[in-house]
Backbone bond lengths (Angstrom), bond angles and torsions (degrees), N, CA, C in turn:
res aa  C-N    CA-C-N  psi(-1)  N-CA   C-N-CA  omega(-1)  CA-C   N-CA-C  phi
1 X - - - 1.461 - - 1.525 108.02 -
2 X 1.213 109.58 150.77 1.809 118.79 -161.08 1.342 87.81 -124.35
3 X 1.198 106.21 148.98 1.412 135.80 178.69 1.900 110.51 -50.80
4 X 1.240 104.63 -27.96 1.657 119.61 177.23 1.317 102.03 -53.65
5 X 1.647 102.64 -81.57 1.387 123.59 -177.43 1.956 117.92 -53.33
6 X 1.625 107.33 -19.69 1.213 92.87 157.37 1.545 143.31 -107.92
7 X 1.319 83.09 10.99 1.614 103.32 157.22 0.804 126.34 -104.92
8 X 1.663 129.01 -6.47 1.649 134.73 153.85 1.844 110.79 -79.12
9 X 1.312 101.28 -10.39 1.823 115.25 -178.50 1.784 90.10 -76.23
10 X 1.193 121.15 -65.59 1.671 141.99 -156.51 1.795 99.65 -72.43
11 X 1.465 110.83 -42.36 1.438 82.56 167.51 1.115 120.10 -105.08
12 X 1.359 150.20 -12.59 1.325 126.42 148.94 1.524 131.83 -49.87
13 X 1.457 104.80 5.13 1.920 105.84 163.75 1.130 102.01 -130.64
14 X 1.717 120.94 19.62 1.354 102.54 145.90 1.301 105.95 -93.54
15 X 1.414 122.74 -26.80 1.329 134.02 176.86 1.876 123.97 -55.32
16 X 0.902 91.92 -14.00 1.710 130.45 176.20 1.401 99.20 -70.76
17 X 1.368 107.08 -82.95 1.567 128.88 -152.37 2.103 83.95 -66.85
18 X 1.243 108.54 -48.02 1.108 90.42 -153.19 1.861 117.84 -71.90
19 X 1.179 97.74 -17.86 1.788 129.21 157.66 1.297 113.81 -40.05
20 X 1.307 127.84 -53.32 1.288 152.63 -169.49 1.591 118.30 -82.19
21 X 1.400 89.54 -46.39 1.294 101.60 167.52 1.884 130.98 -57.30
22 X 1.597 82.60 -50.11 2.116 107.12 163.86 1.775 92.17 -55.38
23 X 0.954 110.78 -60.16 1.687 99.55 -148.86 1.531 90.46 -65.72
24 X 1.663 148.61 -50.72 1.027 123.07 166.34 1.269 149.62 -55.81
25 X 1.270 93.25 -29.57 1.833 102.42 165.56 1.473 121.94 -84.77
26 X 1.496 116.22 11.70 1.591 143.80 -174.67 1.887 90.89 33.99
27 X 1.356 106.42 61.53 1.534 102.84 163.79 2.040 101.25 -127.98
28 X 1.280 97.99 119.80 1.428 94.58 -159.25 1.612 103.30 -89.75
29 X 1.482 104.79 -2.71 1.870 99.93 -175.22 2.015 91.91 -84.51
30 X 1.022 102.99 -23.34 2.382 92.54 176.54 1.360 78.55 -82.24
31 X 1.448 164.89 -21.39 1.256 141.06 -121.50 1.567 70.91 -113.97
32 X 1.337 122.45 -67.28 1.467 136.97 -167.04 1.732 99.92 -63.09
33 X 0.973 134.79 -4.45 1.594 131.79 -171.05 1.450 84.60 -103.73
34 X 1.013 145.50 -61.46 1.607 159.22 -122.89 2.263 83.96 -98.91
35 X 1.129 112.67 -27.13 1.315 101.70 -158.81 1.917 93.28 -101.03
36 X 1.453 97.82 -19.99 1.670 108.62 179.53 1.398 95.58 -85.48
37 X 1.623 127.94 -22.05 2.041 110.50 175.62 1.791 104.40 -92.13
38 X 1.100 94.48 -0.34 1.382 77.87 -176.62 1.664 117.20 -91.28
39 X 1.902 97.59 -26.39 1.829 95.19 -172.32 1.836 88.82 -92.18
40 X 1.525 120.25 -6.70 1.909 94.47 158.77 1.553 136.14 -58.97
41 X 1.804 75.36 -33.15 1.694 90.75 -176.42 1.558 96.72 -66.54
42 X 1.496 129.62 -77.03 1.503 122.84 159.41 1.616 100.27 16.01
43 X 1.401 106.96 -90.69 1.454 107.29 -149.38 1.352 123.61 -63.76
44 X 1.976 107.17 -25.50 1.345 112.00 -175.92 2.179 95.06 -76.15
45 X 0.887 116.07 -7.63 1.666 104.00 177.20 1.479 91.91 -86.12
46 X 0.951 126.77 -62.34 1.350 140.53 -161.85 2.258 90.11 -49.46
47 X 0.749 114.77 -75.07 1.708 111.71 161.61 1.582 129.82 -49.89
48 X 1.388 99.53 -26.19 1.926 95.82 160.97 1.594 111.86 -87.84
49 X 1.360 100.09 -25.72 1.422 99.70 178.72 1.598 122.45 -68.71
50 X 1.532 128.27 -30.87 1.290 149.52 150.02 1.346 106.39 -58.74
51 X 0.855 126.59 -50.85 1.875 126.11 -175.06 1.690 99.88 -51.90
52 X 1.528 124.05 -40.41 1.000 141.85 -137.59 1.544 92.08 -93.46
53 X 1.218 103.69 -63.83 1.788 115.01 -175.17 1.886 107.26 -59.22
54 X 1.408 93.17 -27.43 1.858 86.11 -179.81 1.779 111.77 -72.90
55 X 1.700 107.73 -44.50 1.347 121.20 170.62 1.204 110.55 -48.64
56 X 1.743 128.35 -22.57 1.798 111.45 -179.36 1.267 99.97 -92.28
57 X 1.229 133.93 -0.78 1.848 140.73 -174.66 1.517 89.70 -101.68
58 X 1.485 142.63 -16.78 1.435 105.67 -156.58 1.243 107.26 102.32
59 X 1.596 120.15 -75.00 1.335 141.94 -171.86 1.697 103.31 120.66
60 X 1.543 113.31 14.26 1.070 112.11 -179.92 1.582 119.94 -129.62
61 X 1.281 133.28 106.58 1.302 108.00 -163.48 1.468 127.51 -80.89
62 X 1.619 111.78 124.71 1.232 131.75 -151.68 1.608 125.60 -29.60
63 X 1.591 112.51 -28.49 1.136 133.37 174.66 2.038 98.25 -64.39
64 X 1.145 102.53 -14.27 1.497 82.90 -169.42 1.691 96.38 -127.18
65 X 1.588 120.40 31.78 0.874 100.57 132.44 1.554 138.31 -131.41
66 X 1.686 107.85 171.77 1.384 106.46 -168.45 1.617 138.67 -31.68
């Protein structure tokens, strides 16, 4: 696990808590913040996870190298 994906892990459960938090305190702008950390976190896995698959290639695909 890469540092991407575990900072896309950490804020989508802060993005969680903070979701949860809006819907109990019926304030829907943390409700709407909490639902905006959670699909960053999404994307930063979704980008450690690609970072990850290029690092087992090299970053080069094998056919093209020497």
């Amino acid at each position: 696990m890469n540092k991407e994906q575990l900072g896309g892990k950490l804020d989508e459960a802060k993005g969680k808590v903070k979701e949860q938090i809006g819907k109990v305190t019926n304030n829907p702008g943390t409700q709407a913040e909490g639902v905006i950390d959670q699909v960053i976190g999404q994307v930063k896995q979704g980008y450690g996870n690609f970072k990850e698959e290029l690092n087992k290639d090299g970053g080069v695909n094998k056919e093209d190298k020497p």
